[in-house]
C-alpha positions in Angstrom: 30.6 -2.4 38.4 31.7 -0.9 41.7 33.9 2.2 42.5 38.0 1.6 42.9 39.5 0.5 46.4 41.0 4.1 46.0 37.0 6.6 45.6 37.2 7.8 49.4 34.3 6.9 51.6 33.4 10.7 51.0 33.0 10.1 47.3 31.3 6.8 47.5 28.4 9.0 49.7 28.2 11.5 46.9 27.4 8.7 44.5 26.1 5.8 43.6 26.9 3.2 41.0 24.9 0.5 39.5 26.3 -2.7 40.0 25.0 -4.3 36.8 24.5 -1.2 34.3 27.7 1.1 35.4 25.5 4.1 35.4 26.2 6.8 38.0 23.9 8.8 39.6 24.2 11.5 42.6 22.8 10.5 46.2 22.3 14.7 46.8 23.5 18.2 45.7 26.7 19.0 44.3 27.9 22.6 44.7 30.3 23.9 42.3 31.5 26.6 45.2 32.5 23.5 47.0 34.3 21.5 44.2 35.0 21.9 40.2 35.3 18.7 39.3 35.1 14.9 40.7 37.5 11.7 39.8 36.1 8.6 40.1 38.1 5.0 39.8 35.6 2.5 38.6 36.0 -1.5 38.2 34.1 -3.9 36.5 34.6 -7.3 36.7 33.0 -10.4 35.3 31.9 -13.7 36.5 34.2 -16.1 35.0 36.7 -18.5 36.6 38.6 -16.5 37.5 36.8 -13.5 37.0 38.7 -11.0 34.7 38.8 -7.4 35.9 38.7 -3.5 34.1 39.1 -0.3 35.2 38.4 3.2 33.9 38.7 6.8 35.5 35.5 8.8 35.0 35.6 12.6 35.6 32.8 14.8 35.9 32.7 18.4 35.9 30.2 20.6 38.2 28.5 23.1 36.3 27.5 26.6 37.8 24.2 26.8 37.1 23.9 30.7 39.2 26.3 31.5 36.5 
């Protein structure tokens, strides 16, 4: 698994991805005064010849937790 050609290098600091698992975590705070809501463009790909690719578009939502 690895984030799309097109996450921005900005988004690829926010997060981080598990290469074998998919599952994506935060690298630090998120503040919903900054930004709602995050798209992300992920890719998984396999290791056959030729390796055969997927894509998804994950979107997560920023709660306000002072709210």
């Amino acid at each position: 698994y690895s984030f799309s050609d097109t996450v921005s290098a900005n988004l690829q600091e926010l997060f981080k991805i598990d290469e074998k698992s998919g599952e994506i975590r935060t690298t630090g705070e998120l503040d919903f005064e900054d930004l709602q809501s995050y798209d992300l463009e992920i890719e998984a790909r396999d290791k056959g010849i030729p390796p055969l690719a997927g894509h998804c578009s994950v979107e997560l939502e920023v709660l306000d937790v002072n709210d």
